[in-house]
C-alpha positions as CSV (number, residue, x, y, z in Angstrom):
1,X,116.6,114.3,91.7
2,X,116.4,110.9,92.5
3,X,116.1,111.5,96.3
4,X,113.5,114.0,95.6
5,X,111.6,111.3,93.5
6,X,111.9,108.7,96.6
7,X,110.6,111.1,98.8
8,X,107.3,111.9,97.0
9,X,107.1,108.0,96.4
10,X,107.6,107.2,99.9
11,X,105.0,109.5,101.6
12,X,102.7,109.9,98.4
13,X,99.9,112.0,97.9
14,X,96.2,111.8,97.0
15,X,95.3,109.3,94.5
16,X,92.5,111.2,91.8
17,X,90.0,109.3,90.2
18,X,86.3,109.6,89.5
19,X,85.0,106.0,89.2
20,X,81.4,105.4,91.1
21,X,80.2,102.7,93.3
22,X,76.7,102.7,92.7
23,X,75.0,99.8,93.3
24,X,78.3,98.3,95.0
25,X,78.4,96.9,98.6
26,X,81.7,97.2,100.0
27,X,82.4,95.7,103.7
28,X,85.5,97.5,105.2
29,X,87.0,95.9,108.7
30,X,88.2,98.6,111.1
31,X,86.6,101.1,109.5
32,X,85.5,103.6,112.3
33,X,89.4,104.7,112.5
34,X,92.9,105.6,110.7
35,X,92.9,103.9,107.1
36,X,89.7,102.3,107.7
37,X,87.9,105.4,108.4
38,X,89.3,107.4,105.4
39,X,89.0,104.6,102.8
40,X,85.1,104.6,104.5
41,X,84.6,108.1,103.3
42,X,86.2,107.8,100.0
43,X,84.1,104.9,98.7
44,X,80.9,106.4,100.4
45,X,81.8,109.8,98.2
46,X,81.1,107.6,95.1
47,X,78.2,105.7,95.9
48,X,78.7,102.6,97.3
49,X,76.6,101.2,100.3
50,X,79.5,100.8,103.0
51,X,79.0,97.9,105.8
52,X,81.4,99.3,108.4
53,X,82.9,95.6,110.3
54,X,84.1,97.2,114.1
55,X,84.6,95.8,117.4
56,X,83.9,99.4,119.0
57,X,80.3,100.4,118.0
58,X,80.5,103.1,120.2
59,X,83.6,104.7,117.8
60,X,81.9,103.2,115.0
61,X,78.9,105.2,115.4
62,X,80.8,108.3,115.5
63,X,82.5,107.9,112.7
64,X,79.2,106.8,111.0
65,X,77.8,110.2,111.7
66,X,80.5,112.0,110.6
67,X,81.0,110.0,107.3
68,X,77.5,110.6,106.5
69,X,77.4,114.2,107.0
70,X,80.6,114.6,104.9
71,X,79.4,112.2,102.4
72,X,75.8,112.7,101.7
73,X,75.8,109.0,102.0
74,X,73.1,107.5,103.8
75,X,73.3,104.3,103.1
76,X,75.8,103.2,105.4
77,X,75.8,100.6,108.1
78,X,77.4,99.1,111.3
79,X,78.1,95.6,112.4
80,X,79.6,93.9,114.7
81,X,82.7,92.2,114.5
82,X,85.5,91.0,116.8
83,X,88.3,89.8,114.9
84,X,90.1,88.0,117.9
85,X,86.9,85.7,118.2
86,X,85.9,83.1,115.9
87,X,82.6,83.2,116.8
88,X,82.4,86.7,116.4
89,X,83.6,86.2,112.8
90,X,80.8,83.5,112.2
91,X,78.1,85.4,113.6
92,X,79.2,88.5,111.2
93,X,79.3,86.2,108.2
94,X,75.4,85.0,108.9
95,X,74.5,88.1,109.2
96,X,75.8,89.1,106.1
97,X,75.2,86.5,103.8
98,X,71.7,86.2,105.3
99,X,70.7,90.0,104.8
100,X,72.7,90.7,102.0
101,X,72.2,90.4,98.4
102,X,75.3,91.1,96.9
103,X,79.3,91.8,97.9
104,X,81.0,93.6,95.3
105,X,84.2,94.3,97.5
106,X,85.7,93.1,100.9
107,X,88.7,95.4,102.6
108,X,90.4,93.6,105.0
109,X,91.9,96.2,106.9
110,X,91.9,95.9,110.7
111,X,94.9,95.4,112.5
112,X,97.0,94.9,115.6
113,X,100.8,96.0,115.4
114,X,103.7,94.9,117.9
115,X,101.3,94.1,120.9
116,X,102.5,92.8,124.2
117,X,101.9,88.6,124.1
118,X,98.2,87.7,124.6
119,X,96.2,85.3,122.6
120,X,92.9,85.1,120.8
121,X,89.6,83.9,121.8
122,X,90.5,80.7,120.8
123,X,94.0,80.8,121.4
124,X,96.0,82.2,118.8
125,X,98.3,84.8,119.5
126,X,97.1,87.6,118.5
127,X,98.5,89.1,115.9
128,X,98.5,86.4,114.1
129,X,94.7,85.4,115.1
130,X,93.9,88.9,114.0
131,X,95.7,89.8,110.8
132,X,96.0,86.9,109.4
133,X,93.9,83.6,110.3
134,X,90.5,86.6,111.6
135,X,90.6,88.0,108.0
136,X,91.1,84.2,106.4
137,X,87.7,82.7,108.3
138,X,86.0,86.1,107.3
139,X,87.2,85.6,103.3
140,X,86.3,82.0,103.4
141,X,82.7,82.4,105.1
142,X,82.1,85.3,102.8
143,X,83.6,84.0,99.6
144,X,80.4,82.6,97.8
145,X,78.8,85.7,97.9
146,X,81.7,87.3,97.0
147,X,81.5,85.0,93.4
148,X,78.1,85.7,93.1
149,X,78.2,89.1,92.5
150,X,81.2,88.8,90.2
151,X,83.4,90.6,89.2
152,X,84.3,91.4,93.0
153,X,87.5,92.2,94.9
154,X,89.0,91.4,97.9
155,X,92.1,93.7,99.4
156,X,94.4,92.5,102.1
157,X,96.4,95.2,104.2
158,X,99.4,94.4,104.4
159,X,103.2,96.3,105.2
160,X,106.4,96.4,104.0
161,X,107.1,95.5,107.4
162,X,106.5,91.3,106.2
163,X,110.6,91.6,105.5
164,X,110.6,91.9,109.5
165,X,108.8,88.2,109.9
166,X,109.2,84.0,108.6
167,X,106.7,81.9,108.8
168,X,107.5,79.5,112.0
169,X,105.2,76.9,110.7
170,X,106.5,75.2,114.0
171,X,105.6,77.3,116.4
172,X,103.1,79.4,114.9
173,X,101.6,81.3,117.8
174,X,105.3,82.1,119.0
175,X,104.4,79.9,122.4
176,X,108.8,79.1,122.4
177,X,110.5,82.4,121.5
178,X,107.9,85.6,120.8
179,X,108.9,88.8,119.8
180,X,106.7,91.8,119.2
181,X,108.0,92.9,116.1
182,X,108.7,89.8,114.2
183,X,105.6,88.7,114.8
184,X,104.0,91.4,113.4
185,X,106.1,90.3,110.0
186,X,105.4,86.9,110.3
187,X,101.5,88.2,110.2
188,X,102.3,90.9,107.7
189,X,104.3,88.3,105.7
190,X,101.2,85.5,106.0
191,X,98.7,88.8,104.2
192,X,100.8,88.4,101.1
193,X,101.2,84.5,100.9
194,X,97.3,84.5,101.5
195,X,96.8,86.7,98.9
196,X,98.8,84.6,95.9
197,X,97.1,81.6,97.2
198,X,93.9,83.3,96.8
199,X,94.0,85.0,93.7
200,X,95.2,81.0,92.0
201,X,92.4,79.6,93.7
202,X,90.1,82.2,92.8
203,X,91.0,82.1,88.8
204,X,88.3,82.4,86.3
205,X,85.8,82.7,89.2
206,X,85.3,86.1,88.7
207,X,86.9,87.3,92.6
208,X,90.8,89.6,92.6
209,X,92.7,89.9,95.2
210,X,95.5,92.2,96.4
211,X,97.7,93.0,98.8
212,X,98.8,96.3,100.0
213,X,101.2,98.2,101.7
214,X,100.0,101.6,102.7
215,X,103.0,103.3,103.9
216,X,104.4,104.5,107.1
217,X,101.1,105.9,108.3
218,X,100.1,108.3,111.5
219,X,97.4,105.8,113.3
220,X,97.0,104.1,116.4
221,X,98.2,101.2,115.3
222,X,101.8,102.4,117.3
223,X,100.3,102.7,120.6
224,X,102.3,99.4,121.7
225,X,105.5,100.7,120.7
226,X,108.4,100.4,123.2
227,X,110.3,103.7,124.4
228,X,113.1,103.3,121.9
229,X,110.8,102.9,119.1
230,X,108.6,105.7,120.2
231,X,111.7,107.7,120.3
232,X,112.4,107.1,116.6
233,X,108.6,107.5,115.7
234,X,109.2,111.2,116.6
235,X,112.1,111.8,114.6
236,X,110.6,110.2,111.6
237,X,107.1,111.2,112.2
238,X,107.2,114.7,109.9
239,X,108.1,111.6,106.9
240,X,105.0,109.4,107.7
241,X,101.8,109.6,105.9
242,X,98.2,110.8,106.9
243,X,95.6,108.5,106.8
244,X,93.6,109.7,103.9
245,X,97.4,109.8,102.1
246,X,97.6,105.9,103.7
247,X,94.2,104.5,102.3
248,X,94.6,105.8,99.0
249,X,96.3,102.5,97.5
250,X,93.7,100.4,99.1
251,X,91.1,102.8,97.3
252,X,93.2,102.9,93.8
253,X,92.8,98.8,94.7
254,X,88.9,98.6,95.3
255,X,88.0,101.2,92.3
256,X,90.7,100.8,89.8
257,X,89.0,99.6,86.7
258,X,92.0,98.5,84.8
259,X,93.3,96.0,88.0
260,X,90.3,93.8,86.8
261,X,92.9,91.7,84.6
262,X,95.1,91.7,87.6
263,X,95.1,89.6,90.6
264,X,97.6,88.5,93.7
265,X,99.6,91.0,93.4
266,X,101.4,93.9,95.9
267,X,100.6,97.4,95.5
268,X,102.1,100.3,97.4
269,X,101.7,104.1,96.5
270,X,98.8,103.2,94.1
271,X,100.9,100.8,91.6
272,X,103.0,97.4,91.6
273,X,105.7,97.1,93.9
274,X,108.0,94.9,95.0
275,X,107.7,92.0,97.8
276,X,110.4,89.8,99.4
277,X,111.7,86.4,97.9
278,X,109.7,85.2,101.1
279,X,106.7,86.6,100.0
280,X,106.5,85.2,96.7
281,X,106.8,81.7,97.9
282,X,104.3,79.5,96.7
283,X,105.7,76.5,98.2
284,X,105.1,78.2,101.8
285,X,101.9,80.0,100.6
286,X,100.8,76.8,100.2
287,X,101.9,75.4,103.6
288,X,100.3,78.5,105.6
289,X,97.3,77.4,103.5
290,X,97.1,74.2,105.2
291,X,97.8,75.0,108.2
292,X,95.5,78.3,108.6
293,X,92.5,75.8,107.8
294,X,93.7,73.1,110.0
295,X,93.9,75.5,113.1
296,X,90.6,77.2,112.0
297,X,88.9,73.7,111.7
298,X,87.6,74.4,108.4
299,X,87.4,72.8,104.6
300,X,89.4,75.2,101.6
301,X,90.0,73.6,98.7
């Protein structure tokens, strides 16, 4: 019985509610694919004016079109935004704060898993630059709006795979010794320590934050997977989870009215779950803190 009970936990189903967004802005990073894409047309279902952040408008526009159709949703719009470029990040950010009124919830869901070793724009490798420090500028140069239009949410992807990663506060960008896949968990790892910090920082001010894990989804994140891990991809693969099955604890996160008392926390198959001893270290969280603002060249207090 037990096993059975893992199973349906592990590779979940669809979670049901009918809250509306009305009224509600929601900006969703790599949205025009996989998790992004279904948690798009969820939210667009109930209302919510959608701000689709890509780096592919071309994709994006597609998956515009189709959301719309499927939706009835008109209200839903593209900009641009590269996640590897700081000065991509800042030129979304003016754009937003200087057209829109309100931000009821930011999704930060793009990613970039197990990559060959390149770096950022600005020299970061990248999935570090990506996942973590891209998705810290954007939350920082989008936070006062974000307290204006209290009460307001912000969701951070994140995996179970942070057990894979540590935070080498020495050699952050992996310059000495890089390997894909750990640091993919030291990124993974750095969502959930930015999300504690956050949600203590953010206390009182109206802004929740949470971190998620959606599961061992079918999306392209694994098109830089080695043979060997391709090879177990296909064996597991009948286990995994859709994408609309994948987004539906980041939706549960964005809509759930009750999570309003709850903040910093990390949520997997639409509930509470359990992080790593590494992940709930504050001490760290704090360090990373520091140091994401020092290579970012920015202010956070």
């Amino acid at each position: 019985m037990s096993n059975i009970y893992t199973l349906r936990e592990m590779f979940g189903g669809q979670w049901s509610s009918s809250t509306r967004l009305d009224g509600k802005t929601v900006i969703i990073t790599g949205a025009n694919t996989g998790i992004g894409k279904e948690t798009t047309r969820d939210l667009a279902k109930r209302g919510a004016r959608i701000i689709m952040a890509c780096r592919d408008l071309e994709k994006a526009e597609g998956a515009q079109k189709e959301i719309v159709e499927d939706s009835g949703n008109q209200n839903i719009v593209i900009r641009k935004l590269n996640l590897s470029d700081t000065r991509s990040i800042r030129e979304f950010a003016e754009v937003i704060n200087n057209e829109e009124r309100a931000l009821h919830i930011l999704i930060n869901n793009a990613g970039i898993m197990m990559c060959p070793y390149s770096k950022t724009a600005d020299g970061f490798e990248m999935q570090f630059g990506v996942n973590h420090l891209g998705h810290f500028l954007l939350t920082f140069l989008l936070i006062d709006l974000l307290k204006r239009s209290a009460p307001s949410r912000i969701i951070i992807l994140s995996s179970m795979a942070h057990s894979w990663g540590t935070i080498a506060l020495d050699d952050i960008n992996s310059e000495r010794n890089y390997h894909s896949r750990r640091a993919y968990g030291q990124s993974k790892l750095a969502n959930i320590l930015f999300t504690r910090s956050l949600a203590k920082k953010l206390t009182d001010k109206g802004v929740t934050a949470y971190a998620v894990h959606p599961g061992i989804v079918r999306t392209e994140l694994k098109r830089h997977m080695n043979l060997g891990l391709l090879i177990m991809w296909k064996v597991v693969r009948p286990f995994t989870k859709t994408p609309v099955q994948g987004a539906q604890t980041t939706i549960y996160c964005a809509v759930e009215p009750e999570l309003d008392k709850e903040s910093g926390g990390y949520y997997s198959n639409c509930r509470p779950s359990q992080c790593t001893r590494a992940a709930r270290d504050d001490e760290m969280a704090e360090k990373l803190w520091d140091l994401s603002c020092k290579m970012l060249g920015i202010v956070w207090d």
